[in-house]
C-alpha positions as CSV (number, residue, x, y, z in Angstrom):
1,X,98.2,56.6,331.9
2,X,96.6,60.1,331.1
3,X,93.6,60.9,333.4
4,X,90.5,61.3,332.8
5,X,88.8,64.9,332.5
6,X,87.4,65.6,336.1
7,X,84.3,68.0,337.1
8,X,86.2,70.3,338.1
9,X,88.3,70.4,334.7
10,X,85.5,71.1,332.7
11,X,84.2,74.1,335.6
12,X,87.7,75.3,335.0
13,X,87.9,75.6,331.1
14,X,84.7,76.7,331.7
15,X,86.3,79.9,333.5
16,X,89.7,80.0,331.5
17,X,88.8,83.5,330.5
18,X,89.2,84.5,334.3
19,X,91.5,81.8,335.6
20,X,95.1,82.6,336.2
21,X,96.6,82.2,332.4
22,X,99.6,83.7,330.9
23,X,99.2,86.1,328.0
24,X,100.8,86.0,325.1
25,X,100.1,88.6,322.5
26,X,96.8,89.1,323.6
27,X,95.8,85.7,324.0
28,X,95.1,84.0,327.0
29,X,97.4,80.7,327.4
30,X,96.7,78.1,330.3
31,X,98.9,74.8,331.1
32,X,96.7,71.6,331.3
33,X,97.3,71.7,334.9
34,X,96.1,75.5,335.7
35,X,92.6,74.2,333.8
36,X,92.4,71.4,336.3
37,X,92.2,73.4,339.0
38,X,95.9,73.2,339.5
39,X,96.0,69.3,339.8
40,X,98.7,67.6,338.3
41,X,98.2,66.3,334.9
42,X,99.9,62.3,335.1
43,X,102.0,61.5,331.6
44,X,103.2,57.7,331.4
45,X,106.5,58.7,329.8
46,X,108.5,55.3,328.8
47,X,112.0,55.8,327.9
48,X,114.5,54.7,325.5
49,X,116.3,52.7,327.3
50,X,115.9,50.5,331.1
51,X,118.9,51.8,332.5
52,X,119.5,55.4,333.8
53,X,121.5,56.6,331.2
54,X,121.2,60.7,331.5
55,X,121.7,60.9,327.8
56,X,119.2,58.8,326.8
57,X,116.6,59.3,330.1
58,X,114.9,62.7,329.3
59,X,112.3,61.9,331.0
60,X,113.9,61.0,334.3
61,X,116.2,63.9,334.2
62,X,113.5,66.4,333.7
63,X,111.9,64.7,337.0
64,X,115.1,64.9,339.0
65,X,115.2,68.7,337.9
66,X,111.8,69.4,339.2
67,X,110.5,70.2,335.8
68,X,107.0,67.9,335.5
69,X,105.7,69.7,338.8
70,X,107.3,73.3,337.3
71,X,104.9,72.8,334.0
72,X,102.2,71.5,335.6
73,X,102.5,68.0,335.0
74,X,103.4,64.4,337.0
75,X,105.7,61.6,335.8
76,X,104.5,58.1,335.6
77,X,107.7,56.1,333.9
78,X,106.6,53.5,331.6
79,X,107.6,49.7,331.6
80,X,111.2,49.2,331.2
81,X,111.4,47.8,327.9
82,X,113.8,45.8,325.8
83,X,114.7,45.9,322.4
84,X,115.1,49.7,321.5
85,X,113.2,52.0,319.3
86,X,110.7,49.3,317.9
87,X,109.5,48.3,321.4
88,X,108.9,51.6,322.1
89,X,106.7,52.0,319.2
90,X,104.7,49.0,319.8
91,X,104.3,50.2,323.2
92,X,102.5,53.4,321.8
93,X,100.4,51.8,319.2
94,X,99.2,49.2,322.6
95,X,98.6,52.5,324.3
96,X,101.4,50.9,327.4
97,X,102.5,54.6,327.4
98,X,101.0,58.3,326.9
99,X,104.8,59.2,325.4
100,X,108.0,57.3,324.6
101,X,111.4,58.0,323.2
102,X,112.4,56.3,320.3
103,X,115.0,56.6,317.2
104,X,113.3,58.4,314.0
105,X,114.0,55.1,312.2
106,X,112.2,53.3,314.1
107,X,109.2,55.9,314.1
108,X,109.4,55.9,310.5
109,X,109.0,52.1,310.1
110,X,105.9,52.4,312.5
111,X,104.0,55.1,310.1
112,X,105.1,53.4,306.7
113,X,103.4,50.6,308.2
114,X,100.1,52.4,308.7
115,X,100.8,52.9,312.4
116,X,98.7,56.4,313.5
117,X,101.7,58.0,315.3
118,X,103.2,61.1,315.3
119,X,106.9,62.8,316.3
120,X,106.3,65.6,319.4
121,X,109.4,67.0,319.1
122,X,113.0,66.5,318.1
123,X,115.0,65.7,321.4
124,X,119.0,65.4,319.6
125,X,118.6,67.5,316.4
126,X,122.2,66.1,315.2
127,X,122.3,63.0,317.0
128,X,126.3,63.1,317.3
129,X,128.3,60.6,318.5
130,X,132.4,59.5,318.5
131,X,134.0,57.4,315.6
132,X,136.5,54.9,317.4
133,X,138.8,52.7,315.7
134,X,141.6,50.5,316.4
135,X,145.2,52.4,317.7
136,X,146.9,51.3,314.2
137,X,144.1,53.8,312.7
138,X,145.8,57.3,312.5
139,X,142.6,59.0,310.8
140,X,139.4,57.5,309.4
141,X,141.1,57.4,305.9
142,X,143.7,54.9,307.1
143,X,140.8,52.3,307.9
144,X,138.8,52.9,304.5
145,X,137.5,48.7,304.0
146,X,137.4,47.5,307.3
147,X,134.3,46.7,309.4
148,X,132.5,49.2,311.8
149,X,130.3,48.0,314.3
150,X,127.0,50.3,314.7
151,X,123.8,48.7,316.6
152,X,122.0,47.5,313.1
153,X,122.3,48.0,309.8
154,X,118.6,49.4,309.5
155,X,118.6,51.8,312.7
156,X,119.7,55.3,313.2
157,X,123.2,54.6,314.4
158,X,124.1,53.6,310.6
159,X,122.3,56.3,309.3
160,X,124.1,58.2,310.8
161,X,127.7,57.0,310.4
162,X,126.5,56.9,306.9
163,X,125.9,60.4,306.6
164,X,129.1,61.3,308.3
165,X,131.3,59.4,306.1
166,X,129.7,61.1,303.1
167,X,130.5,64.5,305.0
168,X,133.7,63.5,305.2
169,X,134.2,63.0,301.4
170,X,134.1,59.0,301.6
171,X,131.6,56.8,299.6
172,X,128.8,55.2,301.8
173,X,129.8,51.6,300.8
174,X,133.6,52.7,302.1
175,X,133.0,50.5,305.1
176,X,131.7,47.2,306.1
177,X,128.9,48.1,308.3
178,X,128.6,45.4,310.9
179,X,125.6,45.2,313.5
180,X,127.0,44.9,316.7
181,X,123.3,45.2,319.2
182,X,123.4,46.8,322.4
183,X,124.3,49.8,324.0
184,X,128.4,50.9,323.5
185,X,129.6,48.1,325.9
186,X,129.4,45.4,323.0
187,X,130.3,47.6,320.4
188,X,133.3,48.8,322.4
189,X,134.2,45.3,323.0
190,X,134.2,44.4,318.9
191,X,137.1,46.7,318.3
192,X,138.9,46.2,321.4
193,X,139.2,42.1,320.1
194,X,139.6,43.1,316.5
195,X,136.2,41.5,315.9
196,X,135.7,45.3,313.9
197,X,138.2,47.8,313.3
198,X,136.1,50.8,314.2
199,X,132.8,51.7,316.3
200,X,130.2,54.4,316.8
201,X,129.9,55.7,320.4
202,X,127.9,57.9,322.3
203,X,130.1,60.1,324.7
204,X,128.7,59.5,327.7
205,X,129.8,55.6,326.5
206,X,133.3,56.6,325.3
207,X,133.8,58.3,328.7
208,X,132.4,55.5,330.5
209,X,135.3,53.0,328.7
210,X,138.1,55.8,329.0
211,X,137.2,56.2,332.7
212,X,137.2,51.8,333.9
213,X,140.1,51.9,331.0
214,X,138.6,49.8,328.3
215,X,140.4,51.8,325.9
216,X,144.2,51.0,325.6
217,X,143.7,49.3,321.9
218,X,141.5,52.2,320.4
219,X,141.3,56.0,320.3
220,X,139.2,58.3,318.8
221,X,139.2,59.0,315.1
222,X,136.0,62.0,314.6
223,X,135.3,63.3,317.9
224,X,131.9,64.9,316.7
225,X,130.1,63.2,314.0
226,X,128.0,66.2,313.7
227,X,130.4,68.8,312.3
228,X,130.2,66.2,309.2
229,X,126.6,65.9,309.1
230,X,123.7,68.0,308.1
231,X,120.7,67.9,311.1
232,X,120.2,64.3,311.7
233,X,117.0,64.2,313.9
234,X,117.5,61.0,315.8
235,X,116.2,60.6,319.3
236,X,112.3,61.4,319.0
237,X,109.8,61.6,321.9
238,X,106.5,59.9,319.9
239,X,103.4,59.5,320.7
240,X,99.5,58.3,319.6
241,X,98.2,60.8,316.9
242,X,94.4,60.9,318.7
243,X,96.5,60.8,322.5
244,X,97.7,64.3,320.9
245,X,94.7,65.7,319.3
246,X,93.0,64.7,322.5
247,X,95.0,66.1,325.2
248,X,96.8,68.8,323.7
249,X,97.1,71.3,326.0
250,X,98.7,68.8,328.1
251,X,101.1,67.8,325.0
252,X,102.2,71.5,324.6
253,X,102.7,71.7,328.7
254,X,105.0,68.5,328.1
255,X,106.8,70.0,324.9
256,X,107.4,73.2,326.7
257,X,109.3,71.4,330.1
258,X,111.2,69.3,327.4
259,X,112.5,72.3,325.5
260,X,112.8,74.0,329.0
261,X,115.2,71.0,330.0
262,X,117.2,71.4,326.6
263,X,118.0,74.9,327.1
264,X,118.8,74.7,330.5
265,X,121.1,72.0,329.5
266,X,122.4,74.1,326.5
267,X,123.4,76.8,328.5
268,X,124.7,75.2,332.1
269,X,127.0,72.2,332.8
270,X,125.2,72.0,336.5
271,X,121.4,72.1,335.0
272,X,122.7,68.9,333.1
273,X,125.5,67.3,335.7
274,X,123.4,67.4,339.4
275,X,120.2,65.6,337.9
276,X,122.7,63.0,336.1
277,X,124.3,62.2,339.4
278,X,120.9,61.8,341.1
279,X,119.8,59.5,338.8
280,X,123.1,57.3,337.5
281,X,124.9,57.4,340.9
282,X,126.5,54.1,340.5
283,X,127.7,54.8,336.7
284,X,131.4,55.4,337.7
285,X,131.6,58.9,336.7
286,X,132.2,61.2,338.8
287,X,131.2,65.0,338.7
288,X,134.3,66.4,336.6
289,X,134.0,63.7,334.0
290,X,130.2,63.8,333.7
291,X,130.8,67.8,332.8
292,X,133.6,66.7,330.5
293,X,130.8,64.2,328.9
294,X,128.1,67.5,329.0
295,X,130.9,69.9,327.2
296,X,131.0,67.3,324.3
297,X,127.1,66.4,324.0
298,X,127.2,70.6,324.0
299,X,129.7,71.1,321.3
300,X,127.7,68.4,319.3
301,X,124.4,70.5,319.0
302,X,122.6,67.6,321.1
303,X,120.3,69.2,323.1
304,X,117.0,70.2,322.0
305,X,116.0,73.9,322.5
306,X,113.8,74.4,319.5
307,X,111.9,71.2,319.4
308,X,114.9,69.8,316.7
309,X,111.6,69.5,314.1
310,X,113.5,70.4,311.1
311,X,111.6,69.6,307.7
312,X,115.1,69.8,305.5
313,X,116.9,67.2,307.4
314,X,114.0,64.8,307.6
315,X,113.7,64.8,303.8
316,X,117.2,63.5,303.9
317,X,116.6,60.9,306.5
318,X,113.6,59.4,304.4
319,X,115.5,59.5,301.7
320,X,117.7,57.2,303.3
321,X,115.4,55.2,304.9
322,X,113.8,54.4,301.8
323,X,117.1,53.7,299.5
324,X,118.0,51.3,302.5
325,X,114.9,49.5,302.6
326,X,114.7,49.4,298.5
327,X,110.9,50.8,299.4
328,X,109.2,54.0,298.0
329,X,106.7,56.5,299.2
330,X,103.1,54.9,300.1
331,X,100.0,56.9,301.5
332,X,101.7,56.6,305.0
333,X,104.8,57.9,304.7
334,X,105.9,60.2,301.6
335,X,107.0,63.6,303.1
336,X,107.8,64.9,306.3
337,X,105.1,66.6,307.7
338,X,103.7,63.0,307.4
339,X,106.1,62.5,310.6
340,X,105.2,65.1,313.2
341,X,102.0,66.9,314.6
342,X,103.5,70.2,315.3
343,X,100.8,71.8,317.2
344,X,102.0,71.3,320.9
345,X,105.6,72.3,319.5
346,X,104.1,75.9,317.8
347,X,102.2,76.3,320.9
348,X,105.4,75.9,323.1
349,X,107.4,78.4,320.7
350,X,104.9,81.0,320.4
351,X,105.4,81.1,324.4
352,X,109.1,80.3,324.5
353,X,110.3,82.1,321.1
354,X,113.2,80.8,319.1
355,X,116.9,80.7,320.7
356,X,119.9,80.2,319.5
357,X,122.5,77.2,320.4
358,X,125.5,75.9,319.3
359,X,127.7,78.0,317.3
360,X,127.6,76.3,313.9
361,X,125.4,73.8,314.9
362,X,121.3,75.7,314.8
363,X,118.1,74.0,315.9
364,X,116.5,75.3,313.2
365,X,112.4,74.8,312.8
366,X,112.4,75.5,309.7
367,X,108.3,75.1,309.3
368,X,108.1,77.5,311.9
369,X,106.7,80.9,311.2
370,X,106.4,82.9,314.8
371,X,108.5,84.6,316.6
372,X,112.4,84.3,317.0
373,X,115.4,83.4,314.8
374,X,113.1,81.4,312.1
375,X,110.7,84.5,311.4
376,X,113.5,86.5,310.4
């Protein structure tokens, strides 16, 4: 996992004040790596899923981008785990991994429980997704009472289509929710044999069925579920609450590649497309439909570029999470800077600033007080 201090890192903090650094208002500003004596600092990074999935593998794509080695750092991938955000977190808490991706759900169900973890950053700060139904479905109104198949009825995925049938002026108990588990594939195949009338989809997913044409008995009914939604911070990179207080320099290095990634992603189709077809070459897609797939993650505000910590929105979420669960507050969990350590991420944006992305659609750190777009 993380190594250990050497002799020469502690010579090198020792002579921080005259080492190469970067200078940020005055203040002297090293990555982990530059007080190693340039040595690469090794993250175990696990990630959300086994499979390559460019959406899902930040971790991975960062690598393929040359980003680790840019910020000073080196990329050991953690065990390729089953079972989702939950796994993920027990891997964390069993110290299996430095760093993992997760869903916020399951993150929260970790610290209610008395876990000692903490959020790093935000990595989708609306989490959007596609609404499919069957092709006898006109608009999502015609399909009010029939099931929809989301990944469980406790995770984000719900959450989510929950919130963006409220934004679209429908009751939350509109729908039967239905837990379809799995990635799209299964969820795709529920509505295509009328198991469930409608589906939520990633779009790298609903391109993948449009492309092997798994898709002559559905269509798409809300192509963005994020310009119904208020922030929804869903995919989460989490980690050990003493692994960040211990190695935090090294934590800000790795928040700052991250955020790096996300606005090289925001801002290019190639930044995102050539490091997805290194690392899902056998995926089916080909160049043009991958940068059809990046122009709608794009349009849904699902890059990070601000760190997607937004204090607002994860009110909201826990307000959910604890209607759902018929649970309260406790000493764990009972606001949301419970959730996050935000040091790395303050140390990253007092370097990096605050940018703006998607028209309509802001990574907004609200808690932040430097400089950029939030200070003003």
């Amino acid at each position: 996992m993380f190594g250990r201090p050497t002799v020469l890192y502690r010579v090198a903090a020792c002579l921080l004040a005259t080492a190469t650094a970067v200078f940020i208002g005055g203040t002297a500003v090293a990555t982990a790596a530059q007080q190693a004596g340039s040595a690469l600092i090794t993250i175990k990074a696990t990630e959300l899923e086994p499979s390559p999935n460019p959406s899902l593998a930040f971790n991975s794509m960062a690598q393929a981008m040359g980003l680790f080695a840019k910020h000073g750092l080196a990329l050991e991938l953690g065990p390729k785990l089953g079972g989702g955000g939950p796994a993920r977190v027990q891997a964390i808490v069993t110290d299996t991994t430095d760093v993992a991706t997760s869903d916020i759900i399951s993150v929260l169900g970790g610290i209610y429980s008395g876990a000692k973890i903490k959020i790093l950053l935000v990595m989708t700060p609306y989490g959007d997704e596609e609404v499919w139904g069957r092709n006898q479905y006109k608009t999502l109104k015609d399909a009010v009472g029939q099931p929809w198949a989301v990944a469980s009825l406790g995770g984000a995925q719900r959450f989510n289509a929950q919130m963006t049938v409220e934004g679209m002026g429908f009751k939350s108990d509109a729908f039967q929710w239905v837990a379809i588990s799995g990635a799209d594939g299964p969820r795709l195949e529920a509505i295509d044999t009328g198991r469930t009338q409608l589906a939520s989809l990633s779009h790298l997913g609903a391109a993948l069925a449009e492309a092997k044409g798994f898709t002559k008995q559905v269509h798409i009914l809300v192509a963005h579920t994020a310009k119904h939604t208020p922030p929804v911070p869903r995919l989460v990179v989490v980690a050990k609450a003493d692994w960040i207080k211990s190695h935090e320099a090294a934590a800000a290095d790795y928040v700052e590649m991250m955020l790096d990634a996300g606005r090289q992603w925001e801002n290019s189709a190639k930044s995102w497309v050539d490091p997805a077809q290194k690392i899902y070459a056998n995926s089916g897609l080909n160049g043009q439909q991958l940068r059809a797939a990046w122009q709608q993650f794009r349009d849904g505000g699902y890059f990070t570029i601000n760190g997607g910590v937004n204090f607002a929105a994860t009110q909201k979420i826990m307000d959910l999470f604890f209607t759902l669960r018929n649970e309260s507050p406790n000493q764990y969990l009972a606001k949301p800077a419970d959730v996050y350590d935000t040091g790395p991420l303050q140390i990253a944006l007092d370097k990096m600033g605050v940018v703006k992305g998607t028209p309509g659609l802001p990574d907004n750190p609200d808690w932040y007080k430097g400089k950029g777009l939030a200070a003003q």
